[in-house]
Structures are given as C-alpha cells and as structure tokens.
C-alpha positions in Angstrom: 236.4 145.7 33.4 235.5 148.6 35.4 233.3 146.5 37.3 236.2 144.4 38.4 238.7 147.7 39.2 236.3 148.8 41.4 235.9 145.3 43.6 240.0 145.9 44.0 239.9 149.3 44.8 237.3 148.4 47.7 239.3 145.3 48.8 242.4 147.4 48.8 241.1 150.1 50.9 239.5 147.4 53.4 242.7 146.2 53.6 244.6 149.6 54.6 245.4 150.6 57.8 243.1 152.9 59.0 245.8 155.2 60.8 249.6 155.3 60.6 248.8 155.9 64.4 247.4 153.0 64.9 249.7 150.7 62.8 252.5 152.3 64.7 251.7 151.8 68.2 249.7 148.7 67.9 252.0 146.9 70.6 252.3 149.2 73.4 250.2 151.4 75.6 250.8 155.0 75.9 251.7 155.2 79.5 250.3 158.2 80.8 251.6 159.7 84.8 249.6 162.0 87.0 251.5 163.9 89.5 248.3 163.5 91.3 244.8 163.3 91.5 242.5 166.6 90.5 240.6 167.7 87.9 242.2 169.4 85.4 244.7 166.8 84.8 241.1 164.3 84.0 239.8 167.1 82.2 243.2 166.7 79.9 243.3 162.8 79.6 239.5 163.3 78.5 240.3 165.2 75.9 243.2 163.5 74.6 241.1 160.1 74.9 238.9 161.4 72.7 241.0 162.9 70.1 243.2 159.9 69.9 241.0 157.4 68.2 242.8 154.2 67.9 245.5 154.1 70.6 245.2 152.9 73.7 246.3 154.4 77.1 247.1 153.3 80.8 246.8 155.6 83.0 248.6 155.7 86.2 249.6 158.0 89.3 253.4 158.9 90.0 253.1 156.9 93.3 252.8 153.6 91.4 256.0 153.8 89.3 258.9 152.1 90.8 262.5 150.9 89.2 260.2 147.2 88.9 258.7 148.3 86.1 261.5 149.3 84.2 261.3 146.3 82.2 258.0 146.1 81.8 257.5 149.5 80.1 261.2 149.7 78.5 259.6 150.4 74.9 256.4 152.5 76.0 256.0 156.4 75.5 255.5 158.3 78.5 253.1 161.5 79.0 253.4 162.8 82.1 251.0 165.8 83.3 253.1 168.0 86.3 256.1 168.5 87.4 256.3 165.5 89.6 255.4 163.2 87.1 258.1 164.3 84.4 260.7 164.5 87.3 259.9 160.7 88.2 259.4 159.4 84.7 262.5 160.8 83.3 265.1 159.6 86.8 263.4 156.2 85.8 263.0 155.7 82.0 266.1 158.3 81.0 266.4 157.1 77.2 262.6 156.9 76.4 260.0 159.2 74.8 258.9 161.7 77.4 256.2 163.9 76.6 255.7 166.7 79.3 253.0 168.9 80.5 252.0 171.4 82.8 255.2 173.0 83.4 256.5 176.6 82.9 259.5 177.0 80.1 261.2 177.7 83.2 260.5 174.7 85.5 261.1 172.2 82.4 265.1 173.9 81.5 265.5 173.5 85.5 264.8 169.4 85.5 265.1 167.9 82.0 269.2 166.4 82.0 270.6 167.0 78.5 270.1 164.4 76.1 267.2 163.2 77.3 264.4 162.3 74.9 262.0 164.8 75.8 259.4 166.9 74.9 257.9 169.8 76.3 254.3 171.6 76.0 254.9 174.5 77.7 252.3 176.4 80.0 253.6 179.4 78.6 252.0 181.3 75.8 254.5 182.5 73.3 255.7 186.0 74.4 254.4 187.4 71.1 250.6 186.7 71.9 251.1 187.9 75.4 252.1 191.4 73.9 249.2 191.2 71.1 247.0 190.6 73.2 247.5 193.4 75.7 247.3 195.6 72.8 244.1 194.5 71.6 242.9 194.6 74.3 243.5 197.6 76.3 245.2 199.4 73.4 248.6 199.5 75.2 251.4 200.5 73.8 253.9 200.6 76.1 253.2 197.5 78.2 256.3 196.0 80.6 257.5 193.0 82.1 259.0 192.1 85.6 261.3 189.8 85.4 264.1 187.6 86.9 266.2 188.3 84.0 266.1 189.9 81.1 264.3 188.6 78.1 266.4 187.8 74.9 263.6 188.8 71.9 263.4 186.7 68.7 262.9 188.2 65.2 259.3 187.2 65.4 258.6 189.1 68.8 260.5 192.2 67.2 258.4 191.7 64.3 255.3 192.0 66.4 256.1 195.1 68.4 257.3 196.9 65.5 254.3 195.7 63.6 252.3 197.2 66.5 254.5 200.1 67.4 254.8 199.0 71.0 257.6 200.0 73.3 258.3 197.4 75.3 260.4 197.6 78.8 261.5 195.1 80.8 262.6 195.6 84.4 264.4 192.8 86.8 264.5 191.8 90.2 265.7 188.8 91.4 263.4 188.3 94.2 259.6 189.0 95.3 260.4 191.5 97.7 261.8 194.0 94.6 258.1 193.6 93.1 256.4 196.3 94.6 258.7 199.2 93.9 259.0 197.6 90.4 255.7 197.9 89.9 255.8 201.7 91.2 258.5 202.3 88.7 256.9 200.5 85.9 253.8 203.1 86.6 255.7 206.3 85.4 256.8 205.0 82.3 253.9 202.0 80.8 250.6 201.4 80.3 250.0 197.7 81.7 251.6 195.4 83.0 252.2 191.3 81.5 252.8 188.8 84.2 254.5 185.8 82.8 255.0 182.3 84.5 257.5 183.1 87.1 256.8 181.2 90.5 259.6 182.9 92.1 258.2 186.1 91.3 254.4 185.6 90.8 252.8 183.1 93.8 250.0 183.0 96.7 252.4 185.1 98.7 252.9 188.3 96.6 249.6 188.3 94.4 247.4 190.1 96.4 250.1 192.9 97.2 250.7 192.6 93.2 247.1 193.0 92.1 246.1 195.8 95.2 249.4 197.7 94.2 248.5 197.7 90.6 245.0 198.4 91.3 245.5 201.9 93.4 247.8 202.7 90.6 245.5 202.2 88.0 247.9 199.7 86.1 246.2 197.0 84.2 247.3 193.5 84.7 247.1 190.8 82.2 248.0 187.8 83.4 248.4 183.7 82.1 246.2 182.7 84.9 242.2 182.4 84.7 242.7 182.1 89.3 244.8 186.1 88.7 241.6 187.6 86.8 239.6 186.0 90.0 241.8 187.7 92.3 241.1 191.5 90.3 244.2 191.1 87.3 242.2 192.6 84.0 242.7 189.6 82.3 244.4 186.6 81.0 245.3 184.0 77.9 246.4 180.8 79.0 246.0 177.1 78.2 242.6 175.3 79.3 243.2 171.7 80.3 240.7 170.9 77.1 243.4 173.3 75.2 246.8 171.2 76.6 244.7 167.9 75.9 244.2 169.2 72.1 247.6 169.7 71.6 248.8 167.2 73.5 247.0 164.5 71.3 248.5 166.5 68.2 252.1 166.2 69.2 251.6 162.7 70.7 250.1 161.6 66.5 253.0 163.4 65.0 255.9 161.5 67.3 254.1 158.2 66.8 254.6 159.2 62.9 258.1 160.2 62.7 259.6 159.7 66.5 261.7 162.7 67.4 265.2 162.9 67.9 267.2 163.0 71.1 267.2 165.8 73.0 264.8 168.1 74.7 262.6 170.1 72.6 259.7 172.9 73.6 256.3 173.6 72.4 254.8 176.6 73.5 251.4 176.6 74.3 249.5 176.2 70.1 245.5 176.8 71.9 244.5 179.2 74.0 241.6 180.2 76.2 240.8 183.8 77.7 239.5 185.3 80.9 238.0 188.6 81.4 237.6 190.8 84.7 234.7 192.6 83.3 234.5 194.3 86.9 238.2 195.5 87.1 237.8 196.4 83.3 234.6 199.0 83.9 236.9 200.5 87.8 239.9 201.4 85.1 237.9 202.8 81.7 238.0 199.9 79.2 235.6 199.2 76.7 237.1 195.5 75.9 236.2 194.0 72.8 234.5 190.6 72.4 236.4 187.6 72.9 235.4 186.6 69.0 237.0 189.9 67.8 240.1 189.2 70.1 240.9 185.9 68.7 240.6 187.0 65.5 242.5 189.7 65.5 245.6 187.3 67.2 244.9 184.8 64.3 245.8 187.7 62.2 248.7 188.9 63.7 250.7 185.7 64.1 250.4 184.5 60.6 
C-alpha cells in the first residue's frame, strides 16, 4: 500500500510542470530590444539569461524592428533596455506587454502614452535610500536637493527623515545655468548635497563645474552614478547592469504569472550597488564605514 502511494506520488511530480513560467510562456519568445550595442546592456541580458531558467529569449537591436513584424510578434512580451528601444517598441506594439529599462522616472512619464501596457524599472533609487544613505554615510543631517521642481514626499520618505532627524531642503532651478549659485546657497544652510537623475540639470556639460564648485566649498556630493564618484562626487548608490538584470528577471516571472493590467506602472530600482571616492572622502574629513555596515544598516532602515 505505501509502496504503491509512493510510485504515484513520483509519477505525479514527473508529470508537473516544472515552472508556471515555463508552462506559461511555452509558445512565444521574450523579445528583448537594445537601443544599441555596448556593454552594460550584455552585461544585463547575461544576467537575466541566467536567472530565467526555462524561457527563451531573442534578442534584437532597435534597428531591426519595422511595422513588418507587427504580426509576427503580435502576442510576444517586449523588454526593451534604453530609451530608444521602449520609445520604438511602444509607437510599434502599443497594446502589448512592455517592460522598460534604463530610464530615469523622469524620461519614462515624458514618453509612455496613457494606457499603454507598460512597465517601468526605474534607474532611480527610491528617494528614501538616497537620504539614508547620505546619512550613513557622512552622518548628514541636513542634506539638500537641486531640483527642477519641487519634490512631493510620501509618508514613507517622511517617515525616514523623521526617523533620522534629517532636515531636508530642496531648492529649484529650471535650468543648468541656476546650478552654481544653487549650490553656493545650498552651502550656508546643509551638509551634502544628493544629485538625483535629472539630465537637464546633471550632464557632461555642468559636472565638472558641479563637482569643482562643491569641492572648494567643501560640500559632499553623493550621487546615482558610479562615472560622478570617477569625476571627484564622494559617492554613489545606483543600479549595476548585474543589479537591473536581477530584477529585471524577477518582474519579468511575476508578469508571466499573473500578467499586469493596463497602464503604466514604475518600479524603482529593488538592488543596488555602491561607489566610494576614498580620495575625495580622506580631502573632506570622513571616516566612511564599510560597504557591509552600509548595506546593512539601509536593510534596516527600509523595513
């Protein structure tokens, strides 16, 4: 008897599909578009490859899509890496599944057309990690933001700077040239300075007088991009191409599930990676903690 309930059991698991995922998508590729050809977008298909066990992908450049193929991929998902990509995919395949990186929160509300099926991971880290980890790292706790516009804080970013007692400013300008004195203002009344995505603002023209400015007045800079700390910002948090391909493969499971409902929705960066100036951070007094003792600490504070 128990013999024989076991044999079932085994032939009943055999027979079991070994991934919803798989079941699900066992007709059609995952179409993935590059905007291009370089290596971080490779560095994120290899990850996601690798993570998504059991479903298969074609991958293809922007310059090969073409209103031809609309029947041929009418039923596919699309990931698209770059704005390029997401801008061609969605003109072309407006009423299918669009998942979208490497875009700013900003670039992605500029491009998407309501009711489209789309979803976004964002470059951005969630504001509330930016501040956390200023704090953590240079004990700041009056760090500011320049801005286009002013900032409209959620509960949970209130949460976090009352949790930390920071005092948060935020100061606008609506073009680069207003930086500089901006930064000069910013001087008398904070302690660092975040830099969020903001290509208007923050771009090969204006980062040197950004990070020189800063510099002379003694102003840390932390920054979402690994090329600022290069450049002489104190640091940054941002997403790796290993770290967008992680979540990436994550989001791409869970819509293969359950498939999402019209509209646009955003996901802020989940993974991050982080870049010290160890140079810069010696020049303006910091003893910065280890990377290990950063994380940690932002695992604690966002839960």
């Amino acid at each position: 008897m128990k013999k024989g309930l076991l044999i079932f059991w085994l032939l009943f698991l055999q027979a079991w599909p070994c991934s919803s995922i798989a079941l699900t998508n066992s007709a059609k590729d995952i179409i993935v578009v590059k905007s291009g050809s370089n290596i971080y977008f490779h560095q994120t298909i290899n990850k996601l490859t690798a993570l998504s066990k059991g479903i298969n992908f074609k991958i293809m450049d922007s310059d090969e899509l073409n209103s031809e193929l609309k029947s041929t991929y009418k039923d596919n998902i699309f990931i698209t890496l770059g704005l390029g990509a997401t801008n061609k995919v969605i003109n072309l395949f407006p009423d299918q599944l669009v998942i979208s990186t490497y875009a700013t929160h900003e670039q992605v509300k500029s491009i998407a057309p309501a009711g489209t099926n789309h979803l976004a991971i964002l470059l951005d880290q969630p504001l509330e990690r930016y501040l956390a980890f200023g704090h953590f790292l240079t004990g700041s706790m009056t760090p500011g933001i320049i801005n286009s516009k002013q900032l409209k804080l959620s509960q949970q970013q209130k949460n976090i700077l009352k949790r930390l007692n920071l005092n948060l400013s935020q100061y606008q300008t609506y073009s680069s040239a207003g930086l500089l004195p901006r930064i000069r203002q910013l001087k008398n009344q904070n302690d660092a300075l975040i830099m969020l995505p903001n290509q208007r603002l923050y771009n090969r023209d204006t980062l040197k007088g950004i990070l020189l400015t800063a510099y002379r007045v003694r102003i840390p800079i932390l920054s979402y991009s690994p090329a600022h700390v290069k450049s002489g910002a104190l640091a940054s948090i941002y997403s790796s191409p290993e770290d967008i391909g992680r979540q990436l493969s994550e989001l791409l499971s869970d819509s293969l599930i359950k498939p999402p409902t019209a509209g646009q929705i955003l996901h802020y960066a989940r993974y991050y990676s982080i870049k010290i100036n160890r140079r810069v951070a010696r020049s303006q007094g910091f003893k910065l903690p280890e990377e290990a003792d950063i994380r940690q600490r932002l695992t604690e504070i966002q839960q």
